[in-house]
Wavefront OBJ file of the C-alpha trace (Angstrom):
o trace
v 142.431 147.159 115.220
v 142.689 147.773 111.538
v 139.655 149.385 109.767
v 138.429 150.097 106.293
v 136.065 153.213 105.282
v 133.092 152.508 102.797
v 135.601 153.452 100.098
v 138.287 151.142 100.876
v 135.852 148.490 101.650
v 134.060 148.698 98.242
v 137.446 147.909 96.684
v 138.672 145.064 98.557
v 135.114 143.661 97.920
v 134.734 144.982 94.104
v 131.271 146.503 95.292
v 130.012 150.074 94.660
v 130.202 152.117 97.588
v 126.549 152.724 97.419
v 126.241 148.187 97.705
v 128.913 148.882 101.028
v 126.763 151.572 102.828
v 123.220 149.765 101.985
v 124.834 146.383 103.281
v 125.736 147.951 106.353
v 122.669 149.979 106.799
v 121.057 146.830 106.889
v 122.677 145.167 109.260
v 124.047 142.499 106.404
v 127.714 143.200 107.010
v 129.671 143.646 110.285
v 129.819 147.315 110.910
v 129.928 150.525 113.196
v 129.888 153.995 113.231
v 132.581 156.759 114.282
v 131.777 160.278 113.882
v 129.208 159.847 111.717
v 130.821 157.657 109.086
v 130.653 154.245 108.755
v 133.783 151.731 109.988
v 134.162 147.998 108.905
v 137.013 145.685 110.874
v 139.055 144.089 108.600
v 139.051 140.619 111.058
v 135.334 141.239 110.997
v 135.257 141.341 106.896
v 137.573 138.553 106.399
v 135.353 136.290 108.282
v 132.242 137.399 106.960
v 133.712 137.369 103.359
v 134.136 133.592 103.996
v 131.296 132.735 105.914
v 129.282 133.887 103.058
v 131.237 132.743 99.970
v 130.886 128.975 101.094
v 127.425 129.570 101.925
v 127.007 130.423 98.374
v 128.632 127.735 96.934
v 126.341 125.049 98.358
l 1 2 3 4 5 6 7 8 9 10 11 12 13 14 15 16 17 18 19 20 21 22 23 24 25 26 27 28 29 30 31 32 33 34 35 36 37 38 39 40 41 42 43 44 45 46 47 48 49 50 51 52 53 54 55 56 57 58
């Protein structure tokens, strides 16, 4: 299972890290937490990321 930190994740997305944690805080993104920090599944992302790019193009 490959996984990105908030850091990582706000790069392959272009987002500030500060967008990444609120997004996840929120329950808007597909995420968990280990030791305290949050963890996002790259499978997880890559779906999302494309579920919600083609719902923004219609």
């Amino acid at each position: 299972m490959e996984t990105f930190t908030v850091e990582e994740l706000a790069k392959y997305l272009k987002l500030h890290t500060f967008t990444v944690r609120r997004l996840a805080r929120e329950g808007k993104i597909p995420s968990f937490k280990a030791g305290g920090q949050w963890r996002f599944r790259k499978d997880e992302i890559e779906n999302w990321s494309r579920n919600n790019r083609s719902e923004g193009s219609k």
